[in-house]
C-alpha positions in Angstrom: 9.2 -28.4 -24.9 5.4 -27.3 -25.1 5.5 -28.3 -21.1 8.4 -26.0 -20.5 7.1 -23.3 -21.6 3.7 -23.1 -20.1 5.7 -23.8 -16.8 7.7 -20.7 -17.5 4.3 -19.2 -18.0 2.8 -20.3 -14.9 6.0 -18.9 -13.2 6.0 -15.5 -14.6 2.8 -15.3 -13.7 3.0 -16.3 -10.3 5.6 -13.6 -10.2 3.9 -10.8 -11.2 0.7 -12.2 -8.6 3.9 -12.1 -6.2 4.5 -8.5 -7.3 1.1 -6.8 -6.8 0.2 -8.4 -3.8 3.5 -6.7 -2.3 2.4 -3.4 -4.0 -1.0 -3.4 -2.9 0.0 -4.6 0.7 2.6 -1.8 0.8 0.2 1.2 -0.3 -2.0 0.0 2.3 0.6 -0.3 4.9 1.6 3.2 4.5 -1.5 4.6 4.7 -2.0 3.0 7.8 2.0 3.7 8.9 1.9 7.1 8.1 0.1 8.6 10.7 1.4 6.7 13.4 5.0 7.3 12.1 4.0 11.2 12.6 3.4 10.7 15.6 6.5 8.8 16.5 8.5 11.4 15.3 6.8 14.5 16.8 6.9 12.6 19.9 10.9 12.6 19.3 10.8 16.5 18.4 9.0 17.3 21.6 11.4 15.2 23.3 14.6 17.4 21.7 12.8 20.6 23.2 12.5 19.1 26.4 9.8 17.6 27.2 9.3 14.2 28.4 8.7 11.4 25.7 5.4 10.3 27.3 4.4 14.1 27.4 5.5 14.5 23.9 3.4 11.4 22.8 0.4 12.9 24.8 0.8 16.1 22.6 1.2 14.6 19.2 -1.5 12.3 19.4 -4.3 14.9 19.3 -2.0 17.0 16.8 -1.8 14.1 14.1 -6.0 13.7 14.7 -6.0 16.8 13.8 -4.4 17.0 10.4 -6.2 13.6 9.5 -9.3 14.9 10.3 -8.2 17.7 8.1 -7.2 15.8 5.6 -10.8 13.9 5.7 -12.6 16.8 5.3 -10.5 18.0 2.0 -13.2 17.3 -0.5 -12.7 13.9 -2.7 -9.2 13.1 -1.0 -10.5 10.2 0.7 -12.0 8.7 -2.2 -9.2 8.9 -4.5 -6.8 6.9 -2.0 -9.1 4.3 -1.8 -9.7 4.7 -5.7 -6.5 4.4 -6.2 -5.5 1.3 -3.9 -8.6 -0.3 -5.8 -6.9 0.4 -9.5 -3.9 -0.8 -8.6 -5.9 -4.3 -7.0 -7.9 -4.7 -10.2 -4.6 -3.6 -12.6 -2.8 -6.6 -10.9 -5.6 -8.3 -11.5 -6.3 -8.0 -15.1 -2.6 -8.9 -15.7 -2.4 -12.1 -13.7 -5.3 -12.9 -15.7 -3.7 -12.0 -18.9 -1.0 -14.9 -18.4 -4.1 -17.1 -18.8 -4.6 -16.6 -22.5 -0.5 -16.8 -22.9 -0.9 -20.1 -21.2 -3.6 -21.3 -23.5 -1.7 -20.2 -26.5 1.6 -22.1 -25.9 -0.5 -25.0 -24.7 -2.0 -25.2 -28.4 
């Protein structure tokens, strides 16, 4: 039985390992998605007015550089989405590692 349940430790903790790599792969995906999602659909919009979608590209493209370079220059911003990608690596961290003294525990 003592085998059992460090398996079912090992498992759970695997899951949650499972868990924060998809968080932490996700918040960085949409940091990187974001912008070229923006300009994907301002491409579209442009496209709706009329122009052509390889026109509408060519204006969105400098448009989007424009509100992330404006959103670089907002004081601290930057820092606190890396900050904050960071806390969430070393959160997932610290509980995967937590499992670890569980483990030991059951084992006895």
């Amino acid at each position: 039985m003592n085998k059992i349940n460090v398996a079912l430790v090992r498992l759970l903790q695997f899951v949650v390992f499972v868990l924060f790599t998809f968080a932490v792969t996700a918040y960085i995906g949409a940091i990187v998605l974001l912008p070229l999602d923006l300009i994907v659909l301002l491409g579209k919009l442009l496209s709706v007015i009329g122009f052509n979608g390889f026109i509408g590209a060519f204006v969105a493209v400098p448009v989007v550089g424009y509100l992330v370079f404006t959103a670089y220059k907002v004081p601290g911003l930057g820092q606190l989405i890396v900050e904050t990608g960071v806390d969430l690596a070393k959160t997932g961290k610290a509980r995967v590692e937590a499992f670890n003294e569980i483990a030991s525990a059951v084992k006895g």
